[in-house]
Each structure stands twice: as C-alpha cells, then as structure tokens.
C-alpha positions as CSV (number, residue, x, y, z in Angstrom):
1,X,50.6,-192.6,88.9
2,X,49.1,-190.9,91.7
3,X,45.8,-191.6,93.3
4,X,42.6,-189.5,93.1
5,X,39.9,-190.4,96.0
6,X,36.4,-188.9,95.9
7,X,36.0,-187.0,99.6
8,X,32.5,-185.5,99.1
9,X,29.6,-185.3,97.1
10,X,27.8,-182.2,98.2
11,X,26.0,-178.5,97.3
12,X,28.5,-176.0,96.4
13,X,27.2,-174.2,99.2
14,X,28.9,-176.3,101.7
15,X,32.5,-176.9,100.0
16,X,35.2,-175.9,102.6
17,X,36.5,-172.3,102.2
18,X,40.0,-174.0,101.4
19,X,38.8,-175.6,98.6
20,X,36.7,-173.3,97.4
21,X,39.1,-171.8,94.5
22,X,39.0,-175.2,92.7
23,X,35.7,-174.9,92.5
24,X,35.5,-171.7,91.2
25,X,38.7,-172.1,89.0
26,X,37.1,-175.3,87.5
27,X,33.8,-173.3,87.2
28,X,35.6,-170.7,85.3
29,X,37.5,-172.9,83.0
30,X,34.6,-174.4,81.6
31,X,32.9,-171.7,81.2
32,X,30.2,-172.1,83.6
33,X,27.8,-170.5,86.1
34,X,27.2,-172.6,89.2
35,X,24.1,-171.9,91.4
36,X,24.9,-172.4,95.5
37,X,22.4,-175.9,95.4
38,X,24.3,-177.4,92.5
39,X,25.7,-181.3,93.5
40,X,29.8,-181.3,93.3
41,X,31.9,-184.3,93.8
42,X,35.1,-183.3,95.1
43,X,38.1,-185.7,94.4
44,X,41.1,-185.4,96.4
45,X,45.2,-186.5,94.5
46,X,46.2,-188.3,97.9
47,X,49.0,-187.4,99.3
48,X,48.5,-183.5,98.2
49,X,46.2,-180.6,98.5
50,X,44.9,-180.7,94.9
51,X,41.2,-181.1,94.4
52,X,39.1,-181.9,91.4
53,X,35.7,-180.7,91.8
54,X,33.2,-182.5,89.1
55,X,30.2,-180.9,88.5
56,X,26.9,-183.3,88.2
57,X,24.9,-181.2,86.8
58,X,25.4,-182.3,83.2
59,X,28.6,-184.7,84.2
60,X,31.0,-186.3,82.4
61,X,30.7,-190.0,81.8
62,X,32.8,-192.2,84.1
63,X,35.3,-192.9,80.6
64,X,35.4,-189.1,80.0
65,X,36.9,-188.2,83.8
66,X,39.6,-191.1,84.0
67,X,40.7,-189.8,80.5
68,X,41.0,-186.6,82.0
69,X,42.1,-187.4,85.3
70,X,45.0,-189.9,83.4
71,X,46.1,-186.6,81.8
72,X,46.8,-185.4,84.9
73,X,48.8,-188.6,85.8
74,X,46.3,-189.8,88.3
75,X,43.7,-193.1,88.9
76,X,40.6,-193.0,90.2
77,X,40.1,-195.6,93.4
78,X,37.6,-198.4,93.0
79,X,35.3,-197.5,95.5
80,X,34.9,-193.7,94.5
81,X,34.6,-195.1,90.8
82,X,32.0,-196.8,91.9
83,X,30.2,-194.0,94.1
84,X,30.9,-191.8,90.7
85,X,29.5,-194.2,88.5
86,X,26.3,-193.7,90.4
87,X,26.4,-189.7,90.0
88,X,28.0,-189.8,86.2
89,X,26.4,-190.8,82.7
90,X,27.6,-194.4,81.9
C-alpha cells in the first residue's frame, strides 16, 4: 500500500505550475468550476509524482477520501489525517 502525505493546503491560485493539471483534471472529473481563491489540499503518493488535489469547498468527509484514496491502493499518514480532519466534514 502506498502512502499519500498532504503537502499543502492553499488557493488554487498558488498550486505549482507542475501540479496544476491535477487540479484541473480533478476539477474536470467532478464536474466542477473552481474560482482562483478556492482552498485545495494537495496530497502527494510518496515516492511518486502523483498528486491528489481535494477540494474544501464542499469536501468529502475524512471516511469518504480514505475510501477513495484505498481504491487507489494508498493510506493516508497520521499527521495529514489529522491536519484533514480539520478542513473535512467529520
């Protein structure tokens, strides 16, 4: 199982031009339109250059992103569970 580690919370304004087309791809798979002052948490899969950007403008619950992120074969750290926890519905 790999290991996903949240790197930033931040504007979508100020995501890094290299992981930029997560963001957008992620926007675009759900459907929906981000605004450059919306809050994104960016989780990293160590040991790669995949990102998972999580929108907190309506987020998931904490349960609802390790489902998802399980899917993808991957565990969230403690600590950026618990820095999530504070951003995420219960």
């Amino acid at each position: 199982m790999h290991v996903a580690r949240l790197v930033a919370i931040t504007e979508l304004r100020n995501v890094p031009p290299d992981i930029r087309p997560f963001v957008d791809f992620r926007a675009a798979v759900e459907d929906r339109k981000v605004e450059e002052t919306e809050q994104v948490a960016i989780l990293n899969i160590d040991t790669t250059t995949c990102y998972i950007p999580v929108f907190l403008k309506d987020p998931p619950s904490v349960a609802q992103l390790e489902e998802e992120l399980e899917r993808q074969d991957a565990k969230l750290t403690a600590d950026s569970k618990e820095a999530l926890a504070r951003h995420l519905r219960a």
